[in-house]
N, C-alpha and C positions, 0 to 999 in steps of 0.2 A: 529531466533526469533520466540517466541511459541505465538499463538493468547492467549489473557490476558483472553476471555471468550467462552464458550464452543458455544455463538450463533454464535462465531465470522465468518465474509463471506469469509476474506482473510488472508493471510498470507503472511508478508512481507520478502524475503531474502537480504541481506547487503551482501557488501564486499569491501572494501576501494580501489580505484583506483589513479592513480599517476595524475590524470589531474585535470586542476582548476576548473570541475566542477563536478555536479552530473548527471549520466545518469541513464536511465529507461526503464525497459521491463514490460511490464503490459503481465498474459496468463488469458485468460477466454476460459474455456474448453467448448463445445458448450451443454455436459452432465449437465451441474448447471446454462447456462443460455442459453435456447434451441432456443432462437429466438434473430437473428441479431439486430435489433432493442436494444435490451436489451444489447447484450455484447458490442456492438458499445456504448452505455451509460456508460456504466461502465468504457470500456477505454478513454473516453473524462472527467470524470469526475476526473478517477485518475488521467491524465496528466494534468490538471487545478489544481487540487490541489499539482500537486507535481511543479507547475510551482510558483506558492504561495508562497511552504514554501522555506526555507533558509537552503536547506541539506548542509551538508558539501559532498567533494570529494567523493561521494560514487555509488557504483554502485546498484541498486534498483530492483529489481524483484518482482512483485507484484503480487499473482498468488490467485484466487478464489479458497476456498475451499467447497464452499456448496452452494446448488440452494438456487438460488434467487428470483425466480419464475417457471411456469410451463406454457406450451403450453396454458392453458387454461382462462389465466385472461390476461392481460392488457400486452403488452412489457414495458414499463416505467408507471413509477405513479410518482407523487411530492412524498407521501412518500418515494418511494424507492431509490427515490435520495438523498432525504435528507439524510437518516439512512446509503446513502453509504458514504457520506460527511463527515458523523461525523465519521462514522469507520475509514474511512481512515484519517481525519485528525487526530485521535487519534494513528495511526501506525508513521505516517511520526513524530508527535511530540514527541514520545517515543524514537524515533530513535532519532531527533538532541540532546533531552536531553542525551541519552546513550553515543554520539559522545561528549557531551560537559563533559562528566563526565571522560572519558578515556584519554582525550586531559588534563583536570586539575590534573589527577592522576600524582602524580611523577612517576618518572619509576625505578623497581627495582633497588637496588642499588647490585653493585657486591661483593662478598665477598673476 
């Protein structure tokens, strides 16, 4: 799955697994958010919000693609929470839509 916009922070990977539920790898490379503080935020927020939504069976990798800050300002801020909140809850709900659309699809018919 391709980020929908060019500021986008993350990038979400899928892959359907055979168990009743959904699992999760969040990476935050320590090059895009260079202070612990920060990337410790980032994975508490994505596993709160992926604890939220209602995945189907899938397995989830959630991997940062661009800093999100710099050495030099703050480790967390409420903005930077929020705008991670809304990113990612816009990934996770594009995703259960795309699962609920291939689930309604019929499936090839043979010829």
């Amino acid at each position: 799955m391709r980020p929908s916009q060019k500021t986008a922070h993350f990038v979400l990977y899928t892959r359907h697994n055979q168990l009743p539920h959904a699992r999760l790898g969040v990476v935050v490379a320590k090059r895009f958010a260079p202070r612990a503080a920060t990337r410790n935020t980032i994975k508490r927020v994505t596993r709160e919000l992926f604890r939220n939504s209602a995945m189907p069976p899938v397995d989830c990798v959630v991997r940062l693609s661009r800093a999100v800050n710099s050495k030099d300002g703050p480790a967390t801020t409420t903005q930077l929470k929020a705008e991670l909140r809304e990113e990612l809850s816009r990934l996770f709900a594009a995703q259960i839509a795309a699962q609920a659309r291939s689930v309604a699809a019929p499936p090839p018919s043979a010829p």
